[in-house]
N, C-alpha and C positions, 0 to 999 in steps of 0.2 A: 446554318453553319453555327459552329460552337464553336466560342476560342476561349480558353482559360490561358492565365497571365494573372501572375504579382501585380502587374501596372497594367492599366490600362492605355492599349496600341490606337493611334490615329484610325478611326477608318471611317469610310466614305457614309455615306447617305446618312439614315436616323434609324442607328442598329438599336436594340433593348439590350439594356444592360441590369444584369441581375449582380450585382453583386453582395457577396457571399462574407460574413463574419464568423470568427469563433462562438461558438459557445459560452456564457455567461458562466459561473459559478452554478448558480441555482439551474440553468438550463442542463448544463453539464450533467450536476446531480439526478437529475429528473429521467436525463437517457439512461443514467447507470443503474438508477433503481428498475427499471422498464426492463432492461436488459439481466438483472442480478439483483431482485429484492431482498436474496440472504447476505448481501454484499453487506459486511460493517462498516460504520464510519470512518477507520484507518486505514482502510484498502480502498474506499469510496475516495477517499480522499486522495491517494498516492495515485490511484488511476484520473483522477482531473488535474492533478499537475501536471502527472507524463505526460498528456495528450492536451495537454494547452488549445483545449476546444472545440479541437478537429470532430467533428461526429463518426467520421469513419474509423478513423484510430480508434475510439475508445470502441467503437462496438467490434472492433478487431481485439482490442486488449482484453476488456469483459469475457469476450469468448473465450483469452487462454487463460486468462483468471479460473473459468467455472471447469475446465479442462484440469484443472490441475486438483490433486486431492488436498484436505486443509494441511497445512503446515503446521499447526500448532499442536505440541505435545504437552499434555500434564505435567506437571513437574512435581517431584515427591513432594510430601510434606514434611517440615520440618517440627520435631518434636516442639514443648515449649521450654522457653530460655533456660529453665532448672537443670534440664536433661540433656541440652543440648552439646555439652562435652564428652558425653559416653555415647555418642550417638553417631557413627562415622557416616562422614557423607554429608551433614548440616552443621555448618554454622563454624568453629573452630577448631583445630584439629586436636584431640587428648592431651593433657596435662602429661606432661611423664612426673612419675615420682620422684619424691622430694630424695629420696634417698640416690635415685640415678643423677642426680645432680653433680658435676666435676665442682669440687671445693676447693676456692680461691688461696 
């Protein structure tokens, strides 16, 4: 007979008792790389927190982690600082001219 339980229940004779801990940091780590070697450090990470060392959670989360396509897109590049006002899209929006200026 198997009985899982938070606390451990009264019971008769001299049952075995296995009891069951989280996962450690480094232990945690070890399942995620096992399960997701392209996994980075910043997602390696965010999935050992969510899963607070459960082993079955995280190899449930891994799984929708690698299920899902990557998220991260390029982001343009930004000219450098000299040009970066004639450059719409980076960095501060055009000067208007000195002449469109309303005079105090």
């Amino acid at each position: 007979m198997l009985i899982t339980d938070r606390e451990l229940p009264t019971l008769a004779g001299d049952p075995d008792v296995l009891a069951l801990r989280p996962l450690d940091d480094d232990e945690a780590d070890q399942l995620i790389r096992a399960l997701h070697p392209q996994l980075d450090n910043r997602a390696r990470k965010k999935v050992r927190q969510r899963c607070d060392g459960i082993p079955l959670y995280i190899e449930e989360v891994v799984a929708k982690v690698r299920e899902q396509p990557p998220t991260r897109v390029p982001r343009p590049r930004c000219p450098t600082p000299s040009t970066t006002h004639s450059s719409p899209g980076c960095g501060r929006a055009p000067r208007p001219a000195s002449s469109s200026r309303p005079q105090r």
